[in-house]
Residue, then its C-alpha position, 0 to 999 in steps of 0.5 A: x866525783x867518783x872515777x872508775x878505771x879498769x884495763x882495757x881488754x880484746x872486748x874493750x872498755x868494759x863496765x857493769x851496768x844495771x839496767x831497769x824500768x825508768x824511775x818514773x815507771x818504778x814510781x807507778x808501779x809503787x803507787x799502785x801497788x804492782x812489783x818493780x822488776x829488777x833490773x839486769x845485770x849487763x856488761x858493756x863496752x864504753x863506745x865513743x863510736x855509738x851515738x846512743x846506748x844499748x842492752x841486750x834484749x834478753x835484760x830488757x824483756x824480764x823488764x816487761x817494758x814496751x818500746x815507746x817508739x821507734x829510730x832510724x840510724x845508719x851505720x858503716x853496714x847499712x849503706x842507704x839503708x836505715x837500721x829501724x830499732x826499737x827505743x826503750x826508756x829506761x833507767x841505767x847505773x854504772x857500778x863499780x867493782x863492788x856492785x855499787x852504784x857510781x852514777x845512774x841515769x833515771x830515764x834513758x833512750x836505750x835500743x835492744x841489741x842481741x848478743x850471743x850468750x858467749x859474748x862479753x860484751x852485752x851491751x855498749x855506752x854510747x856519747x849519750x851517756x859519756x857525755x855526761x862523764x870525762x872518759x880517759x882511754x890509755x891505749x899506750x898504758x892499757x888502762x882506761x878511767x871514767x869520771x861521772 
């Protein structure tokens, strides 16, 4: 199983991620003869706090993907209140240094974020995804490793 590490910066955890339209969405479009979009290169923050996975809205909308539905979640800000997002489907790769692919999961709940320009961060990987890896966040040592 492949491991990813890095150091842990101000911003976080970060990795790259790709982000795209699901690959059953990329399998219509071919058979049909219509262009795949490509996908958007984000860098997030890996979040054991989010329960799900977010991108900025500037990589999702070139995507030309319409939301399928919409979630309710409360967060520490919202008090009684509900955040309601938008939910996408899409596919997400984690990649490594190189710009090679490590893992990628085909079909994923992911909600729109914005995120100023200046930001490192533009987006975060949530349980939903690290439940599928072995994260180890060294704080002592300044390093974290992913195994997907």
């Amino acid at each position: 199983m492949p491991t990813l590490t890095g150091p842990i910066t101000a911003d976080g955890a970060l990795v790259s991620i790709l982000i795209g339209v699901s690959q059953a969405r990329r399998q219509v479009l071919r058979r049909v003869g219509f262009p795949v979009p490509a996908p958007s290169t984000v860098r997030a923050v890996l979040d054991t706090g989010s329960f799900i996975s977010v991108a900025d809205a500037q990589a999702i909308a070139p995507l030309g993907v319409a939301p399928y539905d919409q979630l309710a979640f409360f967060t520490s800000a919202t008090g009684l209140t509900p955040h309601v997002r938008d939910v996408y489907k899409l596919s997400v790769a984690l990649l490594d240094d190189s710009g090679a692919t490590l893992a990628y999961w085909p079909s994923v709940d992911v909600l729109p974020g914005v995120f100023l320009p200046t930001d490192m961060v533009h987006g975060v990987i949530g349980r939903d995804l690290l439940a599928t890896a072995v994260l180890h966040f060294d704080g002592k040592g300044g390093a974290f490793s992913l195994t997907v």
